[in-house]
N, C-alpha and C positions, 0 to 999 in steps of 0.2 A: 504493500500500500504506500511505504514514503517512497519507493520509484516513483509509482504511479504521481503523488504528490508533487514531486521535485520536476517529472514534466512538464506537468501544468503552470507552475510556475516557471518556467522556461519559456512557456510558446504564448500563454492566454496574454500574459498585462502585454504582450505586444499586439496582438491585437485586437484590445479591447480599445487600444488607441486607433484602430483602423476602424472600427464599428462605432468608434466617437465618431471619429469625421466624416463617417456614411449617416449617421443620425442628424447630426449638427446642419447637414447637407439638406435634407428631407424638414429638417423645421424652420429654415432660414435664414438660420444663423450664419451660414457658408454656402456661398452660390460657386456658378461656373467659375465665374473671373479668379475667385481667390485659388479655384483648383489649378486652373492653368497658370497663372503669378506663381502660386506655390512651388507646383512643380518647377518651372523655371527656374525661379530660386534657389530651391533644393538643389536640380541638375548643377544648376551654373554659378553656384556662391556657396549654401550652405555644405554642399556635401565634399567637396572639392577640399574646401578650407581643411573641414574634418577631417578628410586623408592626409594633405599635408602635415598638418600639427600632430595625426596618429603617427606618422610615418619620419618625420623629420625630428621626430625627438627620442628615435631606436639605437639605441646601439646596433646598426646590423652588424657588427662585429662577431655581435654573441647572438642573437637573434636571428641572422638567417641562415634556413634550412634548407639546403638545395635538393636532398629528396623528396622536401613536404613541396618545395615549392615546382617543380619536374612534376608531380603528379598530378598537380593543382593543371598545369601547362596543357598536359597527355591527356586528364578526363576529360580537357575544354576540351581541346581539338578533335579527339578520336567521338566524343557524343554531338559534335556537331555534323562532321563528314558523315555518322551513319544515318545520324536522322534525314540528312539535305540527301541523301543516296535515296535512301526508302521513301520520303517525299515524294524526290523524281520520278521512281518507279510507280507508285500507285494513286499519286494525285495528277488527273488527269487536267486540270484547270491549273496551265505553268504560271497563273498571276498570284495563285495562291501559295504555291510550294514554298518562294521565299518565307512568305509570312508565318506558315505552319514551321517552319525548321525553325526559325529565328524562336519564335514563343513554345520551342516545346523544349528548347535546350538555354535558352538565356530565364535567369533567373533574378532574384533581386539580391542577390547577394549583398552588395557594398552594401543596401539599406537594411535589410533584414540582419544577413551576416552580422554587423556590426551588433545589432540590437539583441539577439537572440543570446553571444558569447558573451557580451558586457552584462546579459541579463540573469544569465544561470553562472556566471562566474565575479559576480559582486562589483560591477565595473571595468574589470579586467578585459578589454578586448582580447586577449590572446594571440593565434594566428590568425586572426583573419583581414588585419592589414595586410599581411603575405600574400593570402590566400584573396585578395582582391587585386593585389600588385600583379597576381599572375593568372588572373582571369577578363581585367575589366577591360587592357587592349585586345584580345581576341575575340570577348563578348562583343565589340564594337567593331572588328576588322570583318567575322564573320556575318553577323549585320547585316552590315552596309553593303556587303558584297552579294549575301542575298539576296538583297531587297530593290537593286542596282539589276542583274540578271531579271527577275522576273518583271521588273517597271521594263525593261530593254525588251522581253517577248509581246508584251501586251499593250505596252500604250508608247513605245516609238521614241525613251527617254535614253538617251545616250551614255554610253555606262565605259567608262575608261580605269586603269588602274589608278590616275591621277586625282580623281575623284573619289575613288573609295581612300585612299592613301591620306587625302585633305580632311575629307570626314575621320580618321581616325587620329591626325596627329593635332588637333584642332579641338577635339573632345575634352571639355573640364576636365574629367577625372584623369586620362591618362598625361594632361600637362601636370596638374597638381603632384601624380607621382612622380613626373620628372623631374619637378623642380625641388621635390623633398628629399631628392638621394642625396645631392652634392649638398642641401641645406643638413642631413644630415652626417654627411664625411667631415662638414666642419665645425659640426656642434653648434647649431648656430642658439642653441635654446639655452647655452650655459655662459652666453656671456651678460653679463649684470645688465646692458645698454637694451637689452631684448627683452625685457622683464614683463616692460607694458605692451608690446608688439606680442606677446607670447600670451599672456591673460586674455587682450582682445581674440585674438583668432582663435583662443578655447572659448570663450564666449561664444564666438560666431558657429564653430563647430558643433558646437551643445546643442544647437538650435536643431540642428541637420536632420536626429532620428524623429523626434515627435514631429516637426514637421510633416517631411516625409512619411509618415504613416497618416494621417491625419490628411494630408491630399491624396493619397491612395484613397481613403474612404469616402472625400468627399469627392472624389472624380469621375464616379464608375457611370459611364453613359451604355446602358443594354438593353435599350428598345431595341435596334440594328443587328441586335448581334445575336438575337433568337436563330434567326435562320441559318446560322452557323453555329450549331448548337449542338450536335455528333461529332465535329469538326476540334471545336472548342473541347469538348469531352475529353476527345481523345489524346490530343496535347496535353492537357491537365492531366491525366492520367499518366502519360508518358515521363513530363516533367517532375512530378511528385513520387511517384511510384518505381517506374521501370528506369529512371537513371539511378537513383540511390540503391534500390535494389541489386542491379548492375555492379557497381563501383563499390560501394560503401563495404561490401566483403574485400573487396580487393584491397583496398586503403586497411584493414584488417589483419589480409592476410600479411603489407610488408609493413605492418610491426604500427603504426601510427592509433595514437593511444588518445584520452581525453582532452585536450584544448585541440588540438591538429586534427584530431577524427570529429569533435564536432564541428571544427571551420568547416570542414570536408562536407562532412554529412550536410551543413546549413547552404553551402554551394552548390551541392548536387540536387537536394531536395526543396530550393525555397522556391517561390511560387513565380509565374511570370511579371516580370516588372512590368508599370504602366508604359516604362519608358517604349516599351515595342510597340503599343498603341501608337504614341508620339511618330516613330519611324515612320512606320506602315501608313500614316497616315501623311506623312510628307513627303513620302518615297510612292509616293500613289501605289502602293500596293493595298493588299485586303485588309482597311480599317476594323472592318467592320470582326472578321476571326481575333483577331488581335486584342479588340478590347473583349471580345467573349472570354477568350480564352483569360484575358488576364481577372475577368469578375469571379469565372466558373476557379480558375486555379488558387486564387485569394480563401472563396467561401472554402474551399478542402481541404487547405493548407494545414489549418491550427489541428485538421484529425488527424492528418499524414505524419505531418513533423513533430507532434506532441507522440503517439504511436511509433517512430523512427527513436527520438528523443529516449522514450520509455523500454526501445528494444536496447539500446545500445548500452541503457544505464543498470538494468538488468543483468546483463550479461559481464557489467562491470568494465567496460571499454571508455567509460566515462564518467 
C-alpha cells in the first residue's frame, strides 16, 4: 500500500495543476489568449531560463553520464525511425504520417520530466536535465523533418535541409543548453558579481513548471479532433504504453537504477506535449490528430505513469 501511496504522490499534485487550468478555463477565469501567451512564454522564456540555471550551475565534471546519456540518445532515435517506418507503411493518408510519428514518440519530457523527478524526489531534479540535454535537439530535429516531408506530399511547401537545420538550431531550448555548457565550464554561478543575475533567473525559472501545466489544461481545443479519434487512441496508446514497455526493461537490464530509471521511465512514458499541436498546426500538417492525441494522451497519462511509477517502485528499481 505505501508503493501504491508514494505513486500517487508522484504523478497526481502534477496534474491536478493540469485539471486546475482545464477548470479555470471552462469558468472564465483563463481564456484562449492566456493559453496561447502562456505557452509562448513557457516555450520561449520561462522554460528555457529553467534549463539554463538547471544546467549551468552542474558540475558536469561529476555529473555526466555518458551511458545514461547514449541511451537517452539510442531510445530517441531508434523509437522515432520505427514508428515514422510503421507510419509509412500502414497510414495510407502521407499528410498525416508526419503528425502521427511526431505525437506518438515526442513526449513532454522537459515539462513533465522536470516536474515528476523534483516531485517524488523533494526538489531534487536529478537526471533529467541530462536526460533532456539529450532528447530535446532530436525531439525537434525529428519534428521538423516530419512534419516538413508530409507538408512537401500534400500541400506543395518546400522542404530543404536548410530549413529543418534553422528550425532546430533557433529552438529556445536547445540555445538555452548551448549556452549553459560553457556558462557552466566557467562557473559562472560562483562568482559573488552573479548573485543577483542568479536569484533573478531562479525566479524566472520557478515560474516555468506550474505554468506550463496550467496552459496545458487550459488549452485543450477537441471539438476537431473527434474525428480523429482511433487515430489519437492509438498514439496515446503507443506513447504511454508500448514505448516504456519496450525500453524501460532494457534501461533495467544495463544496470540504471532510481533517479536515471525514472528520468528514463518519465521520457519514455510522459504524455504528448501541446507543443506538436503548435507544429502540426504551423507546419500545415494534421492539427487536428495532434491536439486529439495530445487531450486523449494527457486524460491517461496520471493511470499509465502512476501504474509504471508503482511497477518500478515495487520491484525496488526506484
Amino acid at each position: 500500500m505505501s508503493d501504491f501511496i508514494f505513486s500517487l504522490n508522484a504523478t497526481v499534485p502534477v496534474f491536478l495543476v493540469i485539471v486546475l487550468g482545464f477548470v479555470l478555463r471552462k469558468i472564465g477565469l483563463l481564456n484562449e489568449e492566456f493559453a496561447r501567451v502562456g505557452d509562448r512564454l513557457t516555450f520561449r522564456v520561462t522554460l528555457p531560463v529553467l534549463l539554463f540555471t538547471q544546467l549551468s550551475t552542474v558540475d558536469w565534471s561529476e555529473s555526466f553520464d555518458l551511458k545514461f546519456f547514449l541511451f537517452c540518445v539510442i531510445a530517441t532515435c531508434v523509437s522515432f525511425g520505427v514508428i515514422y517506418g510503421l507510419s509509412w507503411l500502414f497510414i495510407r493518408d502521407r499528410a498525416t504520417v508526419g503528425t502521427y510519428a511526431m505525437v506518438s514518440f515526442r513526449g513532454s519530457a522537459a515539462v513533465l520530466g522536470i516536474a515528476f523527478v523534483s516531485n517524488i524526489y523533494d526538489g531534487s531534479v536529478g537526471f533529467a536535465p541530462l536526460m533532456i540535454v539529450a532528447v530535446v535537439p532530436f525531439y525537434n530535429f525529428f519534428s521538423v523533418l516530419a512534419l516538413a516531408i508530409s507538408a512537401k506530399k500534400e500541400d506543395n511547401v518546400r522542404f530543404s535541409a536548410s530549413s529543418v537545420a534553422f528550425e532546430v538550431v533557433t529552438n529556445p531550448l536547445i540555445l538555452a543548453v548551448v549556452l549553459a555548457i560553457p556558462a557552466a565550464h566557467f562557473h559562472w554561478a560562483e562568482y559573488s558579481a552573479m548573485a543577483i543575475p542568479l536569484k533573478f533567473l531562479t525566479s524566472v525559472g520557478n515560474m516555468a513548471t506550474p505554468l506550463a501545466l496550467l496552459v496545458l489544461g487550459a488549452g485543450f481545443e477537441h471539438k476537431e479532433a473527434v474525428s480523429k479519434a482511433r487515430l489519437a487512441l492509438t498514439a496515446s496508446l503507443t506513447k504511454l504504453v508500448l514505448l516504456p514497455a519496450a525500453l524501460v526493461p532494457v534501461a533495467v537490464w544495463l544496470g540504471f537504477r532510481n533517479e536515471q530509471l525514472l528520468a528514463i521511465a518519465v521520457m519514455l512514458a510522459s504524455p504528448t506535449t501541446v507543443a506538436c499541436y503548435i507544429m502540426a498546426k504551423n507546419m500545415k500538417n494534421d492539427a487536428a490528430l495532434a491536439s486529439g492525441t495530445v487531450l486523449v494522451a494527457t486524460l491517461l497519462s496520471p493511470l499509465s505513469i502512476t501504474a509504471l511509477v508503482f511497477i518500478l517502485r515495487v520491484l525496488g528499481y526506484i
